[in-house]
C-alpha positions in Angstrom: -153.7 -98.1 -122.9 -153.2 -100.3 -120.0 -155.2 -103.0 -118.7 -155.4 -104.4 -114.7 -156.4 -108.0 -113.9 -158.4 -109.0 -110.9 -157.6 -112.0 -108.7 -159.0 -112.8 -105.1 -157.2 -113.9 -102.1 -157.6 -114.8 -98.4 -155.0 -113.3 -95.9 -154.9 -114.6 -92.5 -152.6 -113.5 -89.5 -153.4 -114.5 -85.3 -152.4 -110.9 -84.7 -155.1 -108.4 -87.2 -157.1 -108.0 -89.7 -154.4 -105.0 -90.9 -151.6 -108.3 -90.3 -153.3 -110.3 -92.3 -154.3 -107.8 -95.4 -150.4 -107.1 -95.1 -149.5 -110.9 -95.4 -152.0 -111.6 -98.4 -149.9 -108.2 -100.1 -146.7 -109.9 -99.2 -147.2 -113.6 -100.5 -149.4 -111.9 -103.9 -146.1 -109.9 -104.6 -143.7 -112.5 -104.7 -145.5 -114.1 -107.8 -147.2 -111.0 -109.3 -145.3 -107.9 -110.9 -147.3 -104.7 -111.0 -149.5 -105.0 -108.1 -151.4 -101.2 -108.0 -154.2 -101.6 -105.6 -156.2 -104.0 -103.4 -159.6 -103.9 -101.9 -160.6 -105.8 -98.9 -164.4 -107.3 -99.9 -165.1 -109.0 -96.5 -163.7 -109.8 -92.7 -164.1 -112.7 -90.5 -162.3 -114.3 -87.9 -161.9 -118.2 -86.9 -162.8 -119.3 -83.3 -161.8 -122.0 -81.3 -162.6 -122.4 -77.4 -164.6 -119.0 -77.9 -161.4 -117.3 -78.6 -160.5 -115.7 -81.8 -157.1 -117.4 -83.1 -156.7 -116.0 -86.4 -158.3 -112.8 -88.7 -158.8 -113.2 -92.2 -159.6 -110.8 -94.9 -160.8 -111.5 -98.4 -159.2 -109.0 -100.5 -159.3 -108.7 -104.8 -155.5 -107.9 -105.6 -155.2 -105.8 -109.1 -152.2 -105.5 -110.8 -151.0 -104.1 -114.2 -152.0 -107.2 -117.4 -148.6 -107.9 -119.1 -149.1 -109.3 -122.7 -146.5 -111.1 -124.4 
């Protein structure tokens, strides 16, 4: 029997919203062990001088419980 624990993060990147789903991955790996899936729950993007300067995704990271 195995059990997966939930957590939520916000990946952001100038370049995509692909760049930044990739980033969240990257930085939720180097502290989590076990990662097995991701969903990405929402987009948005932040503007300044009507221009789009970075995308950010909202994404539920699960990865394998460990107990002691």
């Amino acid at each position: 029997m195995s059990v997966v624990k939930v957590i939520e993060l916000i990946g952001t990147s100038p370049d995509s919203w692909e760049a930044a789903t990739q980033s969240a991955l990257e930085i939720a790996s180097k502290t989590l062990r076990g990662i097995v899936g991701m969903d990405v729950v929402r987009f948005t993007v932040k503007v300044e001088d009507n221009k789009i300067v970075a995308y950010r995704v909202n994404v539920k990271v699960a990865f394998k419980y460990e107990s002691e």
